[in-house]
C-alpha positions as semicolon CSV with decimal commas, in nm:
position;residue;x (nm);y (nm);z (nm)
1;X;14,051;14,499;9,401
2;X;13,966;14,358;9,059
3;X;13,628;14,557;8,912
4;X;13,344;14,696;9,112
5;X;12,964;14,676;9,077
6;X;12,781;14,974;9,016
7;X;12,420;14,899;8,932
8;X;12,234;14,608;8,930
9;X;11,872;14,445;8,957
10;X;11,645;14,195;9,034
11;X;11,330;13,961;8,916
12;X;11,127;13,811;9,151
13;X;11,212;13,473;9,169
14;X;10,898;13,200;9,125
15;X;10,642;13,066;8,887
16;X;10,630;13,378;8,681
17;X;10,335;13,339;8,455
18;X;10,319;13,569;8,104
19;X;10,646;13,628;8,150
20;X;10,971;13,408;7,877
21;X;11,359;13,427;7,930
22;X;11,344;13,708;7,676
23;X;11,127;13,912;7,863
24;X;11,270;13,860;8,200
25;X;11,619;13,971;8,020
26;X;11,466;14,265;7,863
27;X;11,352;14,362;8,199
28;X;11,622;14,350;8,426
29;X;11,856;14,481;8,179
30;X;11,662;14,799;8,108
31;X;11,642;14,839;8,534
32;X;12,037;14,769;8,584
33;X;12,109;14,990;8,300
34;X;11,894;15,254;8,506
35;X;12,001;15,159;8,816
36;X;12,377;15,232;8,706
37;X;12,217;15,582;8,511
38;X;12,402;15,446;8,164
39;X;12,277;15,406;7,801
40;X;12,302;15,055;7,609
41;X;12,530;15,230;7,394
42;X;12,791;15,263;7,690
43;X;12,788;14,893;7,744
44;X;13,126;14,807;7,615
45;X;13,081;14,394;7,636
46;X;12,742;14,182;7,748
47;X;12,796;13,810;7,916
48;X;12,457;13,620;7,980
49;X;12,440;13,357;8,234
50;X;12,167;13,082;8,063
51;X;12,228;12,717;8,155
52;X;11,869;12,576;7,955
53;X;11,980;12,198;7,950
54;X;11,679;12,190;7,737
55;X;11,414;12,437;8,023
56;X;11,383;12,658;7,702
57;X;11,341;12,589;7,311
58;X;11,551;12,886;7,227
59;X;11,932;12,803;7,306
60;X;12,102;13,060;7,156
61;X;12,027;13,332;7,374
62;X;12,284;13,574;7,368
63;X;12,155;13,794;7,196
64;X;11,794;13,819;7,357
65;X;11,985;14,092;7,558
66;X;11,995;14,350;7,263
67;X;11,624;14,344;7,258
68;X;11,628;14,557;7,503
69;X;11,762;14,819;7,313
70;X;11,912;14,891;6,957
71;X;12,229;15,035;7,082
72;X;12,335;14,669;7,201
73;X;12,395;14,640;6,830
74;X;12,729;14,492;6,738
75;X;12,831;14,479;7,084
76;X;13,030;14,176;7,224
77;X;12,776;13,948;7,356
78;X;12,872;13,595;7,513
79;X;12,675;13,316;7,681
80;X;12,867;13,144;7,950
81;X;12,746;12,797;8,130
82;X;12,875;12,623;8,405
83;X;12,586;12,426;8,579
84;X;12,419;12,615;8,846
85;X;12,730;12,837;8,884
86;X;12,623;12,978;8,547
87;X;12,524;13,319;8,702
88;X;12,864;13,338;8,858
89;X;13,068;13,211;8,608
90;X;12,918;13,505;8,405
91;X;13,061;13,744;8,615
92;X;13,369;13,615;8,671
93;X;13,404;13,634;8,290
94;X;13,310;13,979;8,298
95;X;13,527;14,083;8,559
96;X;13,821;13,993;8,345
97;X;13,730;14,186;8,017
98;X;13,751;14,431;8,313
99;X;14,093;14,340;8,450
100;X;14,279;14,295;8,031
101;X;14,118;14,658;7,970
102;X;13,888;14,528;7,682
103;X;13,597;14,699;7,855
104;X;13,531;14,992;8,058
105;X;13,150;14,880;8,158
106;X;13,030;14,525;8,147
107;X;12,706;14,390;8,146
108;X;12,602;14,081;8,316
109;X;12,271;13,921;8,302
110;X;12,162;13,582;8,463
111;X;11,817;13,408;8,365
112;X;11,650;13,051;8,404
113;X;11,285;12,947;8,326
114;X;11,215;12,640;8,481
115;X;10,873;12,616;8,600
116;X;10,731;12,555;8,211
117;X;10,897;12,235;8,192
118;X;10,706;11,915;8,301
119;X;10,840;11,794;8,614
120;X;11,011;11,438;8,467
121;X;11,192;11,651;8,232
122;X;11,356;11,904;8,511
123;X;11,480;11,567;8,656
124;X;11,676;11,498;8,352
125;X;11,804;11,828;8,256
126;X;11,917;11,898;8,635
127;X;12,102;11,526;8,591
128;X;12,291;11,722;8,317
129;X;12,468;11,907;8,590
130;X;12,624;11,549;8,687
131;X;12,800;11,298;8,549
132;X;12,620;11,071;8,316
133;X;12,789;10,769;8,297
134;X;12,797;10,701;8,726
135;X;12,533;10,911;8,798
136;X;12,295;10,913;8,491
137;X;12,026;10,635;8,608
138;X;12,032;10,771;8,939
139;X;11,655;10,772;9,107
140;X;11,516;11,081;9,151
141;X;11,766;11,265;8,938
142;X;12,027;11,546;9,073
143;X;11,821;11,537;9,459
144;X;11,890;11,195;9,420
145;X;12,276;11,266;9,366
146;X;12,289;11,502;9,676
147;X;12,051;11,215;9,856
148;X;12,371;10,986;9,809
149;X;12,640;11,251;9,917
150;X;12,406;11,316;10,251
151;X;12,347;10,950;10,303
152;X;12,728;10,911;10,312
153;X;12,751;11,165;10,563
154;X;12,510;11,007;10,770
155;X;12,713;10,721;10,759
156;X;13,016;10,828;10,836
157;X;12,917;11,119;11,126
158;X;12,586;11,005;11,266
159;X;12,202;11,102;11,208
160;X;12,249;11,483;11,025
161;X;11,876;11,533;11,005
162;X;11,816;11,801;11,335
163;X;12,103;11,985;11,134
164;X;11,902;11,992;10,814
165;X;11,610;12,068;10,966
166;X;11,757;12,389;11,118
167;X;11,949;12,467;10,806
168;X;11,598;12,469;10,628
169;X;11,409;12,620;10,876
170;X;11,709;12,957;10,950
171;X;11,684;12,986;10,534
172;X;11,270;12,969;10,533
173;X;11,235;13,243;10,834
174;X;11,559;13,454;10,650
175;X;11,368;13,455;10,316
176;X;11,035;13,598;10,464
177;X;11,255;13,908;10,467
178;X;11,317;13,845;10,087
179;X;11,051;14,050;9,842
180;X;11,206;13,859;9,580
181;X;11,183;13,516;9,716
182;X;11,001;13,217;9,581
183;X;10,838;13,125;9,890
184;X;10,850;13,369;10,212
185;X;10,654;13,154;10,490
186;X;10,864;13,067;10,812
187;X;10,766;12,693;10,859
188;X;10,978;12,596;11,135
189;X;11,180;12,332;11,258
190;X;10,929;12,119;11,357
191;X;10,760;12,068;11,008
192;X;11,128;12,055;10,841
193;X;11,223;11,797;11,090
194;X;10,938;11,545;11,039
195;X;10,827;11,341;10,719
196;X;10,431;11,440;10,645
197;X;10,207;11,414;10,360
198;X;10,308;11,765;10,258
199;X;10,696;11,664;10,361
200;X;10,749;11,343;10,237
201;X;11,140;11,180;10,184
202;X;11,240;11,267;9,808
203;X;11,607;11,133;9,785
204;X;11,781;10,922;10,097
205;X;11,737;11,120;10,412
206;X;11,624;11,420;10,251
207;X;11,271;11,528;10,245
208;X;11,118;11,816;9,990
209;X;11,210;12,059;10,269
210;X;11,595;11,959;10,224
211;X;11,568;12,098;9,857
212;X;11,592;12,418;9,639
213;X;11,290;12,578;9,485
214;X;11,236;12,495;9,076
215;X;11,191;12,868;9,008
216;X;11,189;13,151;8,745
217;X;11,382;13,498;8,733
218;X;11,662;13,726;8,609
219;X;11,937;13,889;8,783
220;X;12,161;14,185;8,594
221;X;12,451;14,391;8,728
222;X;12,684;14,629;8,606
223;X;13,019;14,610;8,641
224;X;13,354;14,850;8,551
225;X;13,715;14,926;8,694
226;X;13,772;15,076;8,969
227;X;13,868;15,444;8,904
228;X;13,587;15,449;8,708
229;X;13,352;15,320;8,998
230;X;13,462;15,559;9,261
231;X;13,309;15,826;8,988
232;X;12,998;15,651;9,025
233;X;12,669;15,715;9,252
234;X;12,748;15,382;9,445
235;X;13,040;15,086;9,432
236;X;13,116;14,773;9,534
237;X;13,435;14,576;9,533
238;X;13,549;14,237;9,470
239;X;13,828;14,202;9,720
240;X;13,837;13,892;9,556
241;X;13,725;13,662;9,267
242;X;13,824;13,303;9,288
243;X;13,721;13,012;9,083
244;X;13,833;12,600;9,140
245;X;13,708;12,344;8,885
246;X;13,709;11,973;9,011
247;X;13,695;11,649;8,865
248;X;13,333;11,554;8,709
249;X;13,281;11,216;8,828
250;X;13,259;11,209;9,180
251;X;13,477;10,877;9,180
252;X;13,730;11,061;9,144
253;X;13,698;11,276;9,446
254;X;13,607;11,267;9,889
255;X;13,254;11,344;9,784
256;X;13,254;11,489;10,159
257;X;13,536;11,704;10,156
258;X;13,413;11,943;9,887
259;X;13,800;12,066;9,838
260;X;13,694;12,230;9,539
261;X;13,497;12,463;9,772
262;X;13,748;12,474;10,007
263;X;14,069;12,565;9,731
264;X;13,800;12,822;9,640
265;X;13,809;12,957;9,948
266;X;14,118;12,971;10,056
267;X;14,253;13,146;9,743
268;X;13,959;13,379;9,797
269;X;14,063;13,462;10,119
270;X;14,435;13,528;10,061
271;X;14,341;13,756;9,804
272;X;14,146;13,936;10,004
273;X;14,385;13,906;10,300
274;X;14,124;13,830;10,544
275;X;14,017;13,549;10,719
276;X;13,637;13,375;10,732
277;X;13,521;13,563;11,034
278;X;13,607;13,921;10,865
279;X;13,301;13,851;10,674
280;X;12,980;14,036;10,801
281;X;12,783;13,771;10,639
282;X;12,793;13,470;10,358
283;X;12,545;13,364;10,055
284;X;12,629;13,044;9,995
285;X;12,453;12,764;9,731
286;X;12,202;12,591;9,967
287;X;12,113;12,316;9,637
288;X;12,022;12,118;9,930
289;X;12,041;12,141;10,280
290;X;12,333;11,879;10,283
291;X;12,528;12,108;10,078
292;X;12,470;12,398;10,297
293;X;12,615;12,168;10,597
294;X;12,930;12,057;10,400
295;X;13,024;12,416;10,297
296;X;13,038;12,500;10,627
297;X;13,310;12,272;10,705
298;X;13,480;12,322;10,349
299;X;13,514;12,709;10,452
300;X;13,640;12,692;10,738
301;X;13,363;12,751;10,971
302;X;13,373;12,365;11,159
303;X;13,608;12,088;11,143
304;X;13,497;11,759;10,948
305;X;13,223;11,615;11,065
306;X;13,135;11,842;11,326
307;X;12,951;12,141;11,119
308;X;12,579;12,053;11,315
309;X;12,749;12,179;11,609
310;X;12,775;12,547;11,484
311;X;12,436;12,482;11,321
312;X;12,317;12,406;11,702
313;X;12,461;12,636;11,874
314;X;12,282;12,932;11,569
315;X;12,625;13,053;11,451
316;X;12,514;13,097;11,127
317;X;12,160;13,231;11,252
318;X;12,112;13,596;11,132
319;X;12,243;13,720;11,462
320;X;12,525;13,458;11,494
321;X;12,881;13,484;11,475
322;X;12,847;13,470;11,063
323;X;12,520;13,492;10,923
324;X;12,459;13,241;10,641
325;X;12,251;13,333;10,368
326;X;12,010;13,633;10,520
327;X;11,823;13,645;10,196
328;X;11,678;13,293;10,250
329;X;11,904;13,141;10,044
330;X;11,838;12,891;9,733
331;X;11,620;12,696;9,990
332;X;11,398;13,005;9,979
333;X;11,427;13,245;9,687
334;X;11,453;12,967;9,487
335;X;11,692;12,835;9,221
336;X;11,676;12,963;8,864
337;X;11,969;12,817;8,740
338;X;12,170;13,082;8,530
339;X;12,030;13,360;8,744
340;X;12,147;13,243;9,128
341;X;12,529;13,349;9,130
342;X;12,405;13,681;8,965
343;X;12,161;13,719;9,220
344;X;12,367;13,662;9,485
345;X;12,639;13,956;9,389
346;X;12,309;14,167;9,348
347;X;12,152;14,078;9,708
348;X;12,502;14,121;9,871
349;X;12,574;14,428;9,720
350;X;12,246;14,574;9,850
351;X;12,309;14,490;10,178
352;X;12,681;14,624;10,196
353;X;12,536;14,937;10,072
354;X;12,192;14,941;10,302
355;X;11,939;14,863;10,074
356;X;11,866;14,538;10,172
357;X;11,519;14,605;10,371
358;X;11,444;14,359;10,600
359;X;11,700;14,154;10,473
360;X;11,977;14,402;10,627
361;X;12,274;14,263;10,851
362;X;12,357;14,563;11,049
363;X;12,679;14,687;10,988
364;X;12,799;14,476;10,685
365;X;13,111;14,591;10,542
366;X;13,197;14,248;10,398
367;X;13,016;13,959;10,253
368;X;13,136;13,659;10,084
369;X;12,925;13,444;9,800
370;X;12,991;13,085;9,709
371;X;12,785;12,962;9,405
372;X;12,846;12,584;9,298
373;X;12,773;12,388;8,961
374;X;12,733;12,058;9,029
375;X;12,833;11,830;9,332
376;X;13,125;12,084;9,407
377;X;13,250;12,089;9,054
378;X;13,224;12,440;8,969
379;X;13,351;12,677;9,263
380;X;13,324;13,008;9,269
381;X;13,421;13,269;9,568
382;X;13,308;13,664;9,556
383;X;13,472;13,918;9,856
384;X;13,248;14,187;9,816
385;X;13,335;14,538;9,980
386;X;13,117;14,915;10,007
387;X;13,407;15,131;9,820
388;X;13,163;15,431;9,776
């Protein structure tokens, strides 16, 4: 065990009018801070998770953090990007001030605002998160990247689209459970399964219901070693941190494989020492619905090809042999960039420790998070454990 987690908190995710990346910041900062029952002034080192890509004028935004409070002053403070694995990348960088003893408590935010963009202009700063010289004049932008991975997998397994459609609709009823979800309304297979008006294709063979919310929010945890945790009102473990980087251009690379999230993983695991089914449950980066289907196979869970079986069957239903994303997932709580890894080491840590509401898997002792930037370029793996 590597650092623990003892306070965090939460934005709701969504259009979130009156409020501006520095005000969403202020505010979950201030409630982590609480939430952990530490002063600004005990915060050793502060890592922000803020991807922009142009969603927000102000791009130096590391210090937006110290205004919510004066005793941030002259306090490490570092923004960290890595696509939409920002939020995790963030904490993976915190973890190891943590580990080299340059910090005794770490704090690490994750924010996006999205929704204040015009909607041609999200398409090109989400293309960012892709390769520009293959992928740069793709149609319909990064869904349209994820159209072409899922169109390939068509191809080479057969008709995925009953999978998707269940994948959507398990994530849609999950996130009803979610307070801080984008969009909590169950709308079933049915309407996932079949084009409509309100439904229509975007990208290949995926329709709006195969894709990630464009959302607003914040995410903030705190984070410290592990004698210091077990001091603390509450802790949670990483029984692992693992991170594998790929190759960029997806030329390079078995688009359908995913190995990055497979090396991921399987380091993950080994440090851990567990295998996939110890987990109680798994958040994993539902971009699109396609992606959800692959990272079943690249974690073990189904052999190539073959993942829509386990999706058929409701293995990764809430009540299944390994529930898959119980707080609705990106497909539900929606996507703000820099804040989705954060908020997934915040919504797992609830539920190992009970909090989770609705939300709650019974029992959970383990959970595992996999945020990816990118077509499975950026791969990050969390074991999370209850230590106190």
């Amino acid at each position: 065990m590597c650092a623990a987690i003892v306070g965090w908190a939460h934005s709701k995710f969504g259009k979130l009018e009156g409020e501006t990346v520095e005000s969403l910041i202020v505010k979950v900062t201030n409630e982590a801070l609480s939430d952990a029952g530490l002063g600004a002034g005990e915060i050793d080192e502060v890592v922000l998770g803020h991807f922009n890509a142009g969603f927000s004028p102000q791009d130096f935004t590391a210090s937006l953090v110290f205004q919510a409070s004066d005793d941030f002053r002259f306090k490490p403070a570092t923004r960290v990007e890595d696509a939409c694995a920002t939020g995790s990348a963030a904490v993976h960088q915190g973890i190891k001030s943590i580990e080299a003893k340059r910090a005794k408590f770490v704090l690490v935010v994750g924010v996006e605002q999205m929704t204040t963009t015009p909607g041609p202009q999200i398409g090109e700063n989400l293309l960012k998160a892709s390769y520009l010289p293959e992928d740069g004049d793709t149609p319909a932008g990064f869904a349209g990247v994820f159209g072409k991975i899922a169109a390939l997998y068509f191809q080479a397994y057969g008709d995925q689209s009953d999978a998707l459609a269940q994948i959507a609709a398990k994530n849609h009823k999950n996130g009803i459970a979610n307070p801080y979800a984008h969009m909590q309304k169950d709308f079933g297979f049915e309407f996932c399964r079949n084009e409509s008006e309100k439904n229509p294709y975007v990208a290949g063979p995926l329709k709006r219901t195969d894709c990630s919310l464009v959302s607003d929010g914040a995410a903030a945890l705190v984070l410290t070693d592990m004698q210091t945790a077990l001091q603390m009102d509450k802790a949670v473990a990483f029984r692992a941190a693992q991170h594998a980087q790929d190759f960029l251009p997806m030329s390079k690379r078995d688009i359908l494989k995913f190995e990055g999230c497979t090396m991921a993983w399987d380091r993950a695991l080994a440090q851990a020492g567990i295998a996939i089914d110890d987990l109680s449950f798994v958040e994993t980066h539902d971009c699109f619905t396609i992606a959800e289907l692959i990272e079943y196979e690249a974690m073990g869970l189904a052999r190539p090809g073959e993942a829509a079986k386990i999706v058929a069957e409701g293995q990764t239903e809430k009540d299944g042999r390994l529930p898959i994303n119980p707080s609705g997932g990106l497909k539900s709580k929606g996507h703000p960039i820099g804040a989705t890894g954060v908020s997934m080491h915040v919504l797992t840590s609830m539920q190992l420790t009970g909090k989770a509401g609705d939300m709650q898997i019974e029992g959970a002792e383990l959970g595992g998070i996999f945020n990816m930037g990118g077509a499975a370029v950026a791969n990050f793996v969390s074991v999370l454990e209850r230590i106190k």
